[in-house]
TORNU-572488 format. One record per residue (C-alpha): residue in one letter; x, y, z. Coordinates in steps of 0.2 Angstrom, whole numbers, plus 2048, in hexadecimal, padded with zeros to 3 digits. Layout:
N
PT  residuo   c1   c2   c3
PT        A    X    Y    Z
...
//
This chain:
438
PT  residuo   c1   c2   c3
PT        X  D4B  059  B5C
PT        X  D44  06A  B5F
PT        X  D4F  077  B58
PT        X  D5B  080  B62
PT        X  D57  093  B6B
PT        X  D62  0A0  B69
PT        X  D69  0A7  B78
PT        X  D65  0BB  B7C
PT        X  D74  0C3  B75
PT        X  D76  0D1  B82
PT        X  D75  0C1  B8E
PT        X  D82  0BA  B85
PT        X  D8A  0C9  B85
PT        X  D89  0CC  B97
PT        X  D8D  0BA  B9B
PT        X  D9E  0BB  B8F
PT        X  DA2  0CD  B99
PT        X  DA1  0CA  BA9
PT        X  DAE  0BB  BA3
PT        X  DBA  0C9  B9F
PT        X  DB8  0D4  BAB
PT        X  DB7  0CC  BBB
PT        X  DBF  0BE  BB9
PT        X  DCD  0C0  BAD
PT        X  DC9  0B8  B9E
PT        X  DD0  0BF  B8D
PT        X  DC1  0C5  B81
PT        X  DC9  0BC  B71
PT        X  DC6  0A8  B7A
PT        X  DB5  0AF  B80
PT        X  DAF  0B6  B72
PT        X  DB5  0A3  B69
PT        X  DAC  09A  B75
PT        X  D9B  0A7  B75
PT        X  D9A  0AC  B64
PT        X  D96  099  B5D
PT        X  D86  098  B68
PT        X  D7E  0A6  B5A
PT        X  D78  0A2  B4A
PT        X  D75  0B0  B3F
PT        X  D84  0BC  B3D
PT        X  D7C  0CC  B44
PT        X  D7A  0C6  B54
PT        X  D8C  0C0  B55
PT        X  D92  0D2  B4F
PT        X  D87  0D9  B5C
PT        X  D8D  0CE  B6B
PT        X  D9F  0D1  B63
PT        X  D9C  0E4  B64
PT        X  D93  0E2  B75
PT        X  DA2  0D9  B7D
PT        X  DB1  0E5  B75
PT        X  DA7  0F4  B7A
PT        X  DA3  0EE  B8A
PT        X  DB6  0EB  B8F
PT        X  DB9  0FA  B86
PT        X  DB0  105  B90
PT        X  DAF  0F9  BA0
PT        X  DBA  103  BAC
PT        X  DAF  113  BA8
PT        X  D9E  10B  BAA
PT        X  DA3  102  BB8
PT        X  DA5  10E  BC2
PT        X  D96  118  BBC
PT        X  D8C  109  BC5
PT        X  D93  10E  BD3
PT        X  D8B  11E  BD3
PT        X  D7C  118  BCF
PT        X  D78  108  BDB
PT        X  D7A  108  BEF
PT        X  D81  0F6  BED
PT        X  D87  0F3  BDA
PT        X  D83  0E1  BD8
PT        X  D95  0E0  BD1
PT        X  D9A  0CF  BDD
PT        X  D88  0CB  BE0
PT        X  D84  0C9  BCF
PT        X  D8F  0CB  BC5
PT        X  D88  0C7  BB3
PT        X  D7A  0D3  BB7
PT        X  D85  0DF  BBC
PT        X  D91  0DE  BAA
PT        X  D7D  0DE  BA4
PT        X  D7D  0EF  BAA
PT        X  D8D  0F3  BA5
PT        X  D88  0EE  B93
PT        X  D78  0F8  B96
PT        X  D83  109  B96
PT        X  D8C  104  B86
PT        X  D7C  103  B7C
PT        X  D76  112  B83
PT        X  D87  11C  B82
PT        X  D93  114  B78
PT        X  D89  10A  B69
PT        X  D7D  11A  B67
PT        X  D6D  10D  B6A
PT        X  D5C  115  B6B
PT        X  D59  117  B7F
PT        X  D49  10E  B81
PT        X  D4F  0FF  B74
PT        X  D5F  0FE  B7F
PT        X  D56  0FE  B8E
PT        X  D49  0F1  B89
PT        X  D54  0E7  B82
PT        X  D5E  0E5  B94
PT        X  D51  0E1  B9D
PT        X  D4B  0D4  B93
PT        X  D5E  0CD  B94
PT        X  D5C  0CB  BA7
PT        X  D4D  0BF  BA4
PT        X  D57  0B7  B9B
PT        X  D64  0B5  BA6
PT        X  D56  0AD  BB0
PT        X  D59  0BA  BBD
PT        X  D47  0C2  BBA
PT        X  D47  0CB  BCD
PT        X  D54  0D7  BC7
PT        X  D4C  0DD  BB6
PT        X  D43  0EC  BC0
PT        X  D54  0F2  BCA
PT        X  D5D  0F0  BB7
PT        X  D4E  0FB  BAF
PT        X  D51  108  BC0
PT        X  D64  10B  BBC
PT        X  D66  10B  BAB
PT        X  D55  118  BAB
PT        X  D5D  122  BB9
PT        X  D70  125  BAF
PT        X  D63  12C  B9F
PT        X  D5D  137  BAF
PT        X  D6C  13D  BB5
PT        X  D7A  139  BA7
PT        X  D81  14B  BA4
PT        X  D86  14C  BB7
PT        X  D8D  13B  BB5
PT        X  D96  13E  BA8
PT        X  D9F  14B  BB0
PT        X  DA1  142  BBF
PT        X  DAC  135  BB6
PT        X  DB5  142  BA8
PT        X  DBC  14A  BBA
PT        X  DC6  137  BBD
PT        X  DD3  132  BB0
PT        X  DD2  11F  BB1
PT        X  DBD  123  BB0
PT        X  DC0  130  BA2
PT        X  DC9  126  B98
PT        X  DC4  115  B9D
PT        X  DD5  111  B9F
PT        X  DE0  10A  BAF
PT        X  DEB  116  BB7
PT        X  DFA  110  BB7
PT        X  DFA  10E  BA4
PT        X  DF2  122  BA4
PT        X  E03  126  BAE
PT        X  E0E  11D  BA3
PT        X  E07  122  B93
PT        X  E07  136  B9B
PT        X  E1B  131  B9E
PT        X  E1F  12B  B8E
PT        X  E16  135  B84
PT        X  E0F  143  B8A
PT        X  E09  14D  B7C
PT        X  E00  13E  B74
PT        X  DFA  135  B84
PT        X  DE9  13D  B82
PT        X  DE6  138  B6F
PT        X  DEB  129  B73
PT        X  DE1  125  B81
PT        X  DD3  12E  B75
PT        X  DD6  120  B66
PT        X  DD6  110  B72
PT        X  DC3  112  B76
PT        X  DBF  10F  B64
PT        X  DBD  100  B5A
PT        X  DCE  0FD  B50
PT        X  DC9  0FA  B3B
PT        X  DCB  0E9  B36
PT        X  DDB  0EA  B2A
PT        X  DDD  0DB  B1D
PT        X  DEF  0D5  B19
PT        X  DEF  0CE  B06
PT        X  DF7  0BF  B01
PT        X  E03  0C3  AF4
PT        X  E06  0B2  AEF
PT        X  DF3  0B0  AE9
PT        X  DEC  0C0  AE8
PT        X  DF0  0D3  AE0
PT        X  DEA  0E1  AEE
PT        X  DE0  0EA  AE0
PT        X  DD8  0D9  ADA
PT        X  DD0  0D5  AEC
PT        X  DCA  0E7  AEE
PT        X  DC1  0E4  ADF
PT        X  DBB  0D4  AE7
PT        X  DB7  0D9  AF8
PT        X  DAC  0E9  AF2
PT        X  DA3  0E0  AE4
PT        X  D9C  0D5  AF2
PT        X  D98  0E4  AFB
PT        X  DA8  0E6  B07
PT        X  DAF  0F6  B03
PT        X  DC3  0F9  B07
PT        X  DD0  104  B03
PT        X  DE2  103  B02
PT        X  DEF  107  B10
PT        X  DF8  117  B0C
PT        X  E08  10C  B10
PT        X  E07  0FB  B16
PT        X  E0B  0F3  B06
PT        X  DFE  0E4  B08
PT        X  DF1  0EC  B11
PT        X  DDF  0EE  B0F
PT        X  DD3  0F8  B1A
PT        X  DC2  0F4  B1B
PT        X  DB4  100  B1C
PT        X  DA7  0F8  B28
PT        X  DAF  0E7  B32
PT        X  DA7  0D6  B2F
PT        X  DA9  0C6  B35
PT        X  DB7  0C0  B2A
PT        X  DB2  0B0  B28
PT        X  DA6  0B9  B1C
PT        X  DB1  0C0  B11
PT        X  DB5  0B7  AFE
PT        X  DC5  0B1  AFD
PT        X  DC9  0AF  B10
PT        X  DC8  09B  B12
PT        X  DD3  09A  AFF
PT        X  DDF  0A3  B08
PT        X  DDF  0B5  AFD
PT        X  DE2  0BE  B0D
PT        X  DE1  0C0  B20
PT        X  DDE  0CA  B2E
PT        X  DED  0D5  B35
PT        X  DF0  0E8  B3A
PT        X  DF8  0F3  B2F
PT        X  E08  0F5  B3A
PT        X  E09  0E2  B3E
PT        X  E0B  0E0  B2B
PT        X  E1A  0EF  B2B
PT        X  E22  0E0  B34
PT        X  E27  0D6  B24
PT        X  E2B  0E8  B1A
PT        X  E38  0ED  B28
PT        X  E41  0DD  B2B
PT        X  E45  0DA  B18
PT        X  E49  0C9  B16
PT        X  E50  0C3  B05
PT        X  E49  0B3  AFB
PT        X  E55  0A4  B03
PT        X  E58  0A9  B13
PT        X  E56  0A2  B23
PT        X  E4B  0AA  B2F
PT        X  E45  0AA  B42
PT        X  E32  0AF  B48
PT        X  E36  0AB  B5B
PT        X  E27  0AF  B60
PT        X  E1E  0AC  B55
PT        X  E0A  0A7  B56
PT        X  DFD  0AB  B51
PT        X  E09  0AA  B42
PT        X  E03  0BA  B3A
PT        X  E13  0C0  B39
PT        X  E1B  0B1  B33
PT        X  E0F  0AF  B25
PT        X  E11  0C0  B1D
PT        X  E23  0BD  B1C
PT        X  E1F  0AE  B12
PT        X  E12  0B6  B07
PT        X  E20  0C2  B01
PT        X  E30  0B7  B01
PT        X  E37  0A4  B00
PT        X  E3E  0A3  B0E
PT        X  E47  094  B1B
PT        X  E3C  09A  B29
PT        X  E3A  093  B3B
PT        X  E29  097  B45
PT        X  E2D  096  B57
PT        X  E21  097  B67
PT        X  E22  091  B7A
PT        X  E0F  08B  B77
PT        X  E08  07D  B6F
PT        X  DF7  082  B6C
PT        X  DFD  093  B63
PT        X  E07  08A  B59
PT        X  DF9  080  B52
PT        X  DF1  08F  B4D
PT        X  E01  096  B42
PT        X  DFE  085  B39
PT        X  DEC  089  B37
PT        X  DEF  098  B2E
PT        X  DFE  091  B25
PT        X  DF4  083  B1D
PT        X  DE6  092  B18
PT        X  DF2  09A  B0F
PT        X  DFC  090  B08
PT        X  E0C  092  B11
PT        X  E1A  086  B18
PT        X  E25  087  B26
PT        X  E2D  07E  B33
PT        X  E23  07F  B44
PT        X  E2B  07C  B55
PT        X  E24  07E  B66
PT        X  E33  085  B70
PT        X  E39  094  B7D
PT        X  E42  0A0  B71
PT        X  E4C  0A6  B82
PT        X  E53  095  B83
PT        X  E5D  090  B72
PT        X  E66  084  B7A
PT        X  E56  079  B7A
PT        X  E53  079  B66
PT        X  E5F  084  B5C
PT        X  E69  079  B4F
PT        X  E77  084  B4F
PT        X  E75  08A  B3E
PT        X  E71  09F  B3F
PT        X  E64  0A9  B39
PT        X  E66  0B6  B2B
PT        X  E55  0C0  B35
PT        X  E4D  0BD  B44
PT        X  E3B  0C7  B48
PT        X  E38  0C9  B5B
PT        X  E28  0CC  B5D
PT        X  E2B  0CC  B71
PT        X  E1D  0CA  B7D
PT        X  E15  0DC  B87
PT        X  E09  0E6  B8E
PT        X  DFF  0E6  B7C
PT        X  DFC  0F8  B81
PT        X  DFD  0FD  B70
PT        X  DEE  0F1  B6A
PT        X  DE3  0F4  B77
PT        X  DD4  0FD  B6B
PT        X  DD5  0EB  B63
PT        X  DD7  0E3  B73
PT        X  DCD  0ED  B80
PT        X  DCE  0DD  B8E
PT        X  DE2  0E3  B8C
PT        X  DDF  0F3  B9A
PT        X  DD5  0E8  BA5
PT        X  DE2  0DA  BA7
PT        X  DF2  0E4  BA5
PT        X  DFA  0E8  BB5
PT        X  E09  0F4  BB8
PT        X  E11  0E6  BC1
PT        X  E11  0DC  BB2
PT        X  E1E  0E9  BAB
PT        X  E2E  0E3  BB3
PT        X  E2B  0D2  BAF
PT        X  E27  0D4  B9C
PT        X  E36  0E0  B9C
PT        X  E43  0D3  BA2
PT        X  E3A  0C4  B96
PT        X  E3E  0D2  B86
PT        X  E50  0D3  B8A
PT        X  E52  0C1  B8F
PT        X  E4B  0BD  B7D
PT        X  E55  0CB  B76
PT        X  E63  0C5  B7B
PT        X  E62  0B1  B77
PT        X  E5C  0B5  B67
PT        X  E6B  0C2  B61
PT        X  E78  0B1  B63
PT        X  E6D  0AA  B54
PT        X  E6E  0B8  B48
PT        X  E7C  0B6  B3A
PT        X  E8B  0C3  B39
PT        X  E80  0D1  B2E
PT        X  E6E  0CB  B32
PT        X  E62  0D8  B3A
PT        X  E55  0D3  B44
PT        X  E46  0DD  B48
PT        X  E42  0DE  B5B
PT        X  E2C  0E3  B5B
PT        X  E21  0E7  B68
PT        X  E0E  0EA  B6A
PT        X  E14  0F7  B77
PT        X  E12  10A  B7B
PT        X  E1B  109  B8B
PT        X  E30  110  B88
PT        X  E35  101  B94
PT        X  E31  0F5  B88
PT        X  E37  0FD  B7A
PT        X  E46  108  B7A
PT        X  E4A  103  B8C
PT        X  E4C  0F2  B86
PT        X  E57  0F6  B76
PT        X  E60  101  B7A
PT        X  E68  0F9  B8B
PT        X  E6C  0EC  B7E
PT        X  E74  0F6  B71
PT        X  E80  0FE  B80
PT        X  E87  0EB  B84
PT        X  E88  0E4  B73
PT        X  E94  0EE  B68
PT        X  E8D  0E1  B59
PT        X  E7E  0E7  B59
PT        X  E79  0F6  B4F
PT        X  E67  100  B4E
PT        X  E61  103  B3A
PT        X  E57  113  B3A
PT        X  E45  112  B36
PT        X  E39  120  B30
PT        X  E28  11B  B2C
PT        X  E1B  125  B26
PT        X  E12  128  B37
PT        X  E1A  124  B49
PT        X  E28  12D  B52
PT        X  E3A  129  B55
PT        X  E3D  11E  B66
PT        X  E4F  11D  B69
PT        X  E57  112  B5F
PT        X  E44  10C  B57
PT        X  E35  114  B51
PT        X  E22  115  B59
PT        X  E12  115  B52
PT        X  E05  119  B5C
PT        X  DF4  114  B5C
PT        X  DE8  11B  B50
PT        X  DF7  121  B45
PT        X  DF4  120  B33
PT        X  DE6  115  B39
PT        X  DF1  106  B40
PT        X  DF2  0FD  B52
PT        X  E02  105  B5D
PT        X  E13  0FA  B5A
PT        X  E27  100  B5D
PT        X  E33  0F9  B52
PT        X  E46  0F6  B53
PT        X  E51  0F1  B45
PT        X  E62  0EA  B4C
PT        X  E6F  0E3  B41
PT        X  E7F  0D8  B45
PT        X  E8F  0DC  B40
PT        X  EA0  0D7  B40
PT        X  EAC  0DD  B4F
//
């Protein structure tokens, strides 16, 4: 059998894109499928980089296309076109040399087999190096091209936080650092820095998420010694504050209602011994909590199950804490997840907003007289945050909101914001509410 021939990466790269871009796919499924077709690790972290930059900057160099072509080849072709798009990234956003970038493109469209439209790739990309300072201030002129961000979301973000909305926007068009949650039950924090920079992976403790390493330069974890024995995982700084702020004690029974990819649920049991339920509405998921259960080490009861309808699968017996990690916008990840502002729609809100307080609501009948459970979102929009808890708080007189002060973030009613690029760590809102006795 003769051996196998590597796809063009930017190829890849353009194929995977356009996937994303146009037709709604999410980068982490594409990226699953796309990555395996390349051998040697560099040129996945190069189609990795090429695709997360590409939807990164997508809404900015998209439109610059349309500045420079009379017909942008946008629903004729639509893989040359995010060709293009990924074109402007090398030039602009990787910091390529122009004639590599350049050459490198045009050899992508032969192999695309699309060999009739390397010359009209060539002309563009050649005519932005021409006229790229006019551009440039062309699109600085539009806010959704300036920041490469939807409008509706600009307009929100302006609304809710007016004298941060441009750092914010300024942080979400750069890469995210890959964050490394130690496992406690097999590992010191100090001991696997000492592991990870002997083997040339340099990383430095978080100021003050207790578990967390941040790595220098990210890798492909899979590399990494100690990641298939289970010594540690992938997961934001502020996802980890998770298990810090809901506090349960070794014993108690415990609620994840949503609960995959299981991060979450698995930090809790790194720290704790704890009677602790793994809930989500999808069975695939599911399977992945179990994946990274067995990886680490970890037990916990599974169950595939709508968390806003108790009645189905509760047993009757309550929960001394419950983490609601609800489902929203994911606004506050979008730097890790830049396919987030191309897929989000503002009339997504309303819908998310109602399933938060329907699972709000279901779940506080399952917390025991005295438990607290910690209502989460990946949000940065005040409807899914304080507007949802704090309606709650105003009809249930049992309910009661713990402060929080962290180390970085703002008070948000009866929670606390952080906010993307804060002390390094992905934008999450938190809401501690404890049940007592009336």
């Amino acid at each position: 059998m003769p051996p196998r021939t590597a796809p063009d990466v930017r190829a890849l790269a353009a194929e995977a894109l356009a996937e994303i871009a146009l037709r709604g796919a999410s980068s982490r499924g594409v990226l699953a499928t796309a990555a395996p077709r390349l051998d040697d690790a560099r040129d996945r972290a190069l189609l990795h980089a090429l695709v997360q930059a590409g939807a990164r900057a997508w809404l900015r160099h998209d439109a610059a296309l349309g500045h420079l072509m009379e017909r942008p080849l946008r629903r004729r072709e639509p893989v040359v076109h995010a060709l293009l798009v990924l074109g402007l990234v090398q030039l602009e956003d990787l910091g390529m040399p122009p004639y590599a970038a350049v050459a490198a493109t045009v050899e992508a469209v032969r192999a695309l087999r699309k060999p009739r439209l390397a010359g009209l790739v060539n002309a563009v990309l050649r005519r932005w190096q021409r006229e790229r300072a006019s551009l440039l201030v062309l699109l600085a002129r539009h806010p959704e091209t300036r920041w490469a961000q939807p409008g509706w979301y600009i307009e929100a973000l302006m609304h809710d936080w007016p004298e941060a909305a441009e750092r914010v926007l300024e942080a979400a068009n750069f890469e995210a650092p890959m964050t490394l949650r130690v496992n406690r039950r097999r590992m010191r924090r100090e001991a696997l820095a000492a592991c990870l920079a002997e083997s040339g992976h340099p990383a430095r403790p978080h100021p003050f998420a207790e578990d967390a390493l941040v790595l220098e330069q990210g890798t492909d974890v899979a590399r990494l010694p100690g990641f298939s024995d289970g010594d540690f995982s992938v997961q934001d700084g502020a996802a980890q504050l998770a298990a810090t702020l809901l506090d349960p004690h070794n014993g108690q029974r415990v609620l994840d209602a949503c609960a995959a990819p299981g991060g979450k649920a698995c930090h809790l049991l790194e720290r704790h011994d704890l009677e602790l339920l793994a809930l989500d509405r999808d069975a695939a998921r599911l399977a992945r909590i179990r994946e990274n259960l067995t990886r680490l080490g970890l037990a916990a009861g599974l169950l595939t199950a709508d968390a806003a309808a108790p009645e189905t699968w509760w047993d009757g017996q309550p929960f001394a804490r419950i983490l609601l990690d609800a489902p929203c916008s994911a606004t506050g990840v979008m730097r890790r997840h830049p396919d987030v502002r191309l897929h989000r729609r503002a009339s997504d809100l309303p819908v998310l907003v109602a399933q938060q307080r329907a699972l709000l609501e279901s779940l506080w009948s399952l917390l025991a007289s005295g438990g607290r459970l910690l209502y989460i979102t990946c949000s940065l929009l005040r409807a899914e945050n304080e507007g949802v808890v704090t309606p709650f708080l105003a009809t249930h007189p049992d309910a009661t909101a713990c402060p929080i002060r962290l180390p970085a973030g703002h008070a948000a009613g009866p929670g606390w914001q952080i906010l993307p690029g804060e002390a390094g760590l992905d934008g999450m809102f938190y809401a501690l509410l404890e049940k007592r006795a009336v």
